[in-house]
Steps between C-alpha positions, in 0.01 A plus 500: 500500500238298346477187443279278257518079454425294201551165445889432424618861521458884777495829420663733720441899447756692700413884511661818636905411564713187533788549702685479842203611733290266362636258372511210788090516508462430122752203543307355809191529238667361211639214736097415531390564184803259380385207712187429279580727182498179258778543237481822371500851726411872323628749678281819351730792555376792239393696779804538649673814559819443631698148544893483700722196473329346810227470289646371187734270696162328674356457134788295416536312791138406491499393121824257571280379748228418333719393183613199758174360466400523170354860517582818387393901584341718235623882587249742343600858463527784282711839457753622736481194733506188192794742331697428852467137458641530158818716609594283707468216377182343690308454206732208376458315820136543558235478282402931455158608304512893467295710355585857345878450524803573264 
C-alpha cells in the first residue's frame, strides 16, 4: 500500500488482493491514515486483482466513517473489480470512478 498526503485529501493505492488474509493490516493503516486524512480520502484501487466482501465491507465502513465528519472516500477502479461494485450495489453508496467498464 502506498500512501501519498495533500492538503485536505490521501491517496491510498492498494495492489495485489484485498481480502480475508489481509485485510486487518490495511484497516490498522487506514485507521492512521484516517486520523489526519482532512476531508476527503482516495482509495486508488485499479491495480487490484482480486477484492472479497471483507474488503468491500471495510470500504463501506470506512466511508460512513468518514461521512460522520464531513468527509467522504473516492474508490478508484476499473474492469472486473469497479463492475463488482456496480453488481452489487456499492457504487450507489460510495462514490466509484472506473475506468474501462460496461
Amino acid at each position: 500500500m502506498a500512501i501519498t498526503r495533500w492538503e485536505s485529501s490521501t491517496l491510498v493505492r492498494v495492489t495485489g488482493e484485498l481480502d480475508l488474509s489481509n485485510i486487518t493490516s490495511l484497516e490498522r493503516r487506514l485507521a492512521e491514515v484516517e486520523q489526519g486524512s482532512g476531508t476527503s480520502l482516495v482509495i486508488d484501487l485499479t491495480a487490484l486483482h482480486f477484492i472479497d466482501s471483507t474488503g468491500l465491507n471495510s470500504l463501506a465502513r470506512l466511508d460512513q466513517r468518514l461521512r460522520r465528519t464531513g468527509g467522504r472516500v473516492t474508490v478508484m477502479t476499473r474492469g472486473r473489480i469497479g463492475r463488482i461494485f456496480h453488481v452489487i450495489g456499492l457504487d450507489q453508496v460510495l462514490d466509484v470512478r472506473c475506468e474501462e467498464c460496461d
